[in-house]
N, C-alpha and C positions, 0 to 999 in steps of 0.2 A: 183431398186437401180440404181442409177447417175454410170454411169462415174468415176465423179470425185470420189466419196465414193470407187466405187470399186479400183482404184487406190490407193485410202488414206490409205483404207485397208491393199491395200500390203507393200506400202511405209511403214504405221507404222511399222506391222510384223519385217519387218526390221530391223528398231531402233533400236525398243523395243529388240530385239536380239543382236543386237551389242552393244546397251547401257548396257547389262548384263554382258557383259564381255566376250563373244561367238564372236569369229573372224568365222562370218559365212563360215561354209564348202561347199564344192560346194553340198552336198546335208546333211539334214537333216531326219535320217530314223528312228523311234523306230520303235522298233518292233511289229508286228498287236497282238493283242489280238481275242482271241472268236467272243466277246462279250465287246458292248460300257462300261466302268464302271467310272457312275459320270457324270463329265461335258468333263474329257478326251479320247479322240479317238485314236488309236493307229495308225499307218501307215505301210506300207509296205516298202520293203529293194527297194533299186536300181536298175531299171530294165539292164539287161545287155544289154549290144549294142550286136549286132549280125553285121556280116561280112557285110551284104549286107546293113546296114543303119547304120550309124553314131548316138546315141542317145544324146542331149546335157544334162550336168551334172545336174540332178533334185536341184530345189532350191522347200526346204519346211520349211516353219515355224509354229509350231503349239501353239497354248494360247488356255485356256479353252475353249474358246466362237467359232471359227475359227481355221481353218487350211488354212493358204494361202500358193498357189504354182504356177509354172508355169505348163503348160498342156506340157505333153511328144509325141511326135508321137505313136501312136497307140493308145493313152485314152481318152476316152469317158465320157459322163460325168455318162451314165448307170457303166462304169470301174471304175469311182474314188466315184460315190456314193457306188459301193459295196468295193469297199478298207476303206471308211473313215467311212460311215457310216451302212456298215455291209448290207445295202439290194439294190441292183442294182435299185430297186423300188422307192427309193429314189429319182430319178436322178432330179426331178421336184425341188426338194429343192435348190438344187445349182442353177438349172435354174433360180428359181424365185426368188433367191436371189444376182443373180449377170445381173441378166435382158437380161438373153441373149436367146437362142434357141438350141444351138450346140455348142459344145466344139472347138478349134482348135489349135493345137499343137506351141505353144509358146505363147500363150493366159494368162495372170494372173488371176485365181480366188480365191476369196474365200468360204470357204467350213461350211460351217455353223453348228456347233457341236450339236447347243443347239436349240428349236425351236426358231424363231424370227419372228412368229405372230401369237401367240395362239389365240386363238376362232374368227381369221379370220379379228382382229379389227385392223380397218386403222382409220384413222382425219377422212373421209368421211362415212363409212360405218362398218357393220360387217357381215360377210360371214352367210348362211345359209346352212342346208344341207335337202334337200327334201330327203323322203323313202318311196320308191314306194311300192305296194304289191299287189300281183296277188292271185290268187284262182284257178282257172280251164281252162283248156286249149283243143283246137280241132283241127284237120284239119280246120274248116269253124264255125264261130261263132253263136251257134242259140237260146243265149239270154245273159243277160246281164254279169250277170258272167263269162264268158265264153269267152275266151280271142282267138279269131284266130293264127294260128303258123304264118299266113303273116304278123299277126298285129304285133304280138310280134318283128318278126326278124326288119320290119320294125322300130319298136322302138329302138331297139336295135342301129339299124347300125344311127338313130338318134345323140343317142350318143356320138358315134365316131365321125359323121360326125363333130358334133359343139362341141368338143373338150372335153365333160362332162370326169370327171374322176369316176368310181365305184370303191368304196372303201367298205371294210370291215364294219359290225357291234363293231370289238375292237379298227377300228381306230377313229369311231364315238363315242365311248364312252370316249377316251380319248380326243376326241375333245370339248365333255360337258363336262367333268370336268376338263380342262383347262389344260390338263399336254401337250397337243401335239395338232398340226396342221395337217389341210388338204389343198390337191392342190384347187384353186380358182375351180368352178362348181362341184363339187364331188356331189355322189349322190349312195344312198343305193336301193340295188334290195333286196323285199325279197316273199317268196311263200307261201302260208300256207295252213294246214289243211293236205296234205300229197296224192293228185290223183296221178294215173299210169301216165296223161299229164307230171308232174314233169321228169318221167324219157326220158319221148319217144320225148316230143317234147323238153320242155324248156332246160333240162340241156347241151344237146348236142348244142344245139346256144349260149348259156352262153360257154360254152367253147371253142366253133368256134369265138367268140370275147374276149378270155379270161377275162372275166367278174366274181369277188366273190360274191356270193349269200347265204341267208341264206334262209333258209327251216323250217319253224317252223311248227313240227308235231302234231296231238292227237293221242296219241297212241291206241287210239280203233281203230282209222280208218286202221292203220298198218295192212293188215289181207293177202294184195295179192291177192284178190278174185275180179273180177268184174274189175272197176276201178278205185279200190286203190293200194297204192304201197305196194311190200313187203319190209320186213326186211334186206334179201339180195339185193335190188337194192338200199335201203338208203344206207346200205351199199357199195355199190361200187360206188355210187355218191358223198360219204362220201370222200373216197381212197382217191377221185383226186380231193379232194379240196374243195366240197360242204361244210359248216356252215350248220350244224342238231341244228334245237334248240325246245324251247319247245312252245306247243301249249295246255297244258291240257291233260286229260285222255279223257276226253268223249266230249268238248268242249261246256260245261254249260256255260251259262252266270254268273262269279264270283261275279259283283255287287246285284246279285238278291237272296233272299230268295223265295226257291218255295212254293208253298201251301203246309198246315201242317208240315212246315218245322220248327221247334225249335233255336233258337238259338242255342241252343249247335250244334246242329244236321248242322246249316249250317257251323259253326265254323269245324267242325270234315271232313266237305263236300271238303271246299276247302283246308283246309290243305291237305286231299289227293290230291286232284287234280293239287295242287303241286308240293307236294316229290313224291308221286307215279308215277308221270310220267317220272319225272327228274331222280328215281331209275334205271327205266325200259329203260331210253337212253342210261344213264351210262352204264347199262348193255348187251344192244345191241352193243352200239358202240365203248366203251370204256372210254367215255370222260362223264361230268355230264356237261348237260347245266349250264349259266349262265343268260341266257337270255330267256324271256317268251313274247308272242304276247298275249293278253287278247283277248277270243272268243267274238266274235260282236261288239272288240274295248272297250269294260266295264269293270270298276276298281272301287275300293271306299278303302278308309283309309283300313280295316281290310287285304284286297288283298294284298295294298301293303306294310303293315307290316310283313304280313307272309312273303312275295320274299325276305324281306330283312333279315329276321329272317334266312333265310332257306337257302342265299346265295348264291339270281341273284342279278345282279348287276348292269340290266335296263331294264323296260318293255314296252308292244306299244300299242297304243291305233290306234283309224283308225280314229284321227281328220285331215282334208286336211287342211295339213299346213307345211310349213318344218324347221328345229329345228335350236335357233341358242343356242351358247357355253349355255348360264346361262337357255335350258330349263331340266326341271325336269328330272333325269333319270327313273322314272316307270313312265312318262305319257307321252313318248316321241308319236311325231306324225306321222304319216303315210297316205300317197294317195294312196285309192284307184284305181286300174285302171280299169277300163270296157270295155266289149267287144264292146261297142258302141263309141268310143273313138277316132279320127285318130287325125292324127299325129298334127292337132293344138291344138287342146282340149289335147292330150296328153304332149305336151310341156311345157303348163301352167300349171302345174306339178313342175317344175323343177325350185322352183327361188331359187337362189344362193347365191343371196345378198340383204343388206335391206338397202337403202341409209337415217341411220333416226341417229341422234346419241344418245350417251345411255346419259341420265340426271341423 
């Protein structure tokens, strides 16, 4: 956003407030709400001056679309996205909507209520979001599958390094079906099938870079024995933040009828495979997935009429490709990553954007 726009912004606010018949006050406060409701944000009261700092008298104007103000000492734009728009997470919004980096105290911005660039689309481009997906994890990698703890963290601090944002599974969902935005490079981590690796190596580096991941299980593997996880460690990976979702009961191939299998027979197959697994998360963890990884990436019409019947509300395939706003929700795609992989092969992974325009 120009300069001048953010200016105009404030300027209008203005008017448009005085022209109503509002002899504007030195500050403009409703009172915060919960929770956003609509296209209105509520705001917070006036912060008090304290003895040791003089605070100047908040100027705020709010219209469905925007809240413009001036920045107070001590707020941030992490402090005014969790006042305006309820999660401190946010704060990216305001940035990239008033084109700045940092907040600074007598500053004008405007605070943007509503999103204002769904599925990513500018004149030049429309954003992508790649979803990476791991398997099994070691000290020292000794075949394909099989992801190193150096490679991984490597990866990792990748992301940071060149600015990628990891975002959630439900903020990717509402970024395919148009209701909401993501920061420029965002990019989805997810694990599946359910090894003891999940807990020992991966989850504790996902949290050492506070990074959200999801974990797509088969709950036959769930057993604790060997090198798979137990019940109690999804759960307390679960606690602090881990996304459990579903991967099947036994991880069949869903597209496939097996030998002397009946139609009915396979119809009855994957219906269990399922509800019965989606039962048995609910009931471990307390929450019923919404979301299911397809075992070896494989779907066909019947698959994804049952998920829809049964109530997920997007599933993944393992095509290497990364999704923009208009692709499918049960065939979204996913890159694999491999334990043969370093860090340039693993980067071509991650495109963000696709400079083509829609026709």
């Amino acid at each position: 956003m120009s300069r001048w726009f953010r200016s105009s912004c404030w300027a209008t606010a203005i008017l448009v407030a005085a022209l109503a018949g509002c002899a504007l006050p030195s500050a403009i406060a409703p009172t915060p709400t919960a929770a956003p409701s609509g296209s209105q944000v509520s705001g917070p009261s006036t912060p008090t001056p304290t003895a040791r700092q003089e605070v100047a008298p908040a100027q705020v104007v709010q219209t469905p679309e925007f809240v413009a103000l001036v920045v107070q000492p001590g707020e941030t734009l992490a402090s005014l996205a969790g006042t305006w728009l309820h999660d401190p997470a946010r704060a990216w919004e305001i940035a990239e909507y008033n084109g700045i980096v940092d907040a600074a105290p007598g500053q004008e911005l405007a605070i943007p209520l509503r999103p204002f660039r769904r599925g990513g689309l500018t004149p030049e481009r429309y954003q992508t979001v790649p979803i990476l997906v791991y398997h099994q994890f070691a000290e020292k990698s000794t075949n394909k599958m099989i992801v190193s703890r150096a490679a991984f963290e490597a990866q990792m601090q990748l992301l940071k390094d060149k600015g990628y944002r990891v975002v959630t599974l439900e903020q990717l969902l509402a970024f395919v079906e148009f209701r909401g935005q993501l920061p420029d490079k965002s990019v989805v981590i997810t694990i599946d099938d359910g090894w003891r690796s999940m807990y020992d190596i991966v989850f504790p580096i996902l949290k050492k870079y506070g990074y959200p991941a999801t974990l797509f299980v088969y709950t036959q593997l769930i057993t604790g024995s060997g090198k798979s996880l137990s019940w109690d460690q999804v759960r307390e990976m679960a606690a602090q933040g881990l996304d459990v979702q579903c991967h099947t009961i036994t991880h069949r191939n869903l597209a496939q009828r097996q030998d002397q299998e009946s139609a009915d027979q396979y119809y009855a197959t994957l219906l269990r495979e399922i509800t019965d697994s989606a039962r048995t998360l609910e009931l471990k963890l307390g929450k019923r997935p919404t979301f299911l990884a397809y075992p070896y990436g494989d779907t066909n019409g019947l698959a994804v009429a049952l998920l829809r019947r049964n109530g997920y509300q997007a599933a993944f395939t393992v095509v290497r490709e990364p999704n923009p706003f208009f692709a499918p929700n049960f065939r979204l795609s996913r890159a694999m990553i491999f334990g043969d992989a370093d860090l340039t092969k693993f980067e071509k992974n991650l495109i963000t954007t696709e400079r083509k325009a829609l026709r």
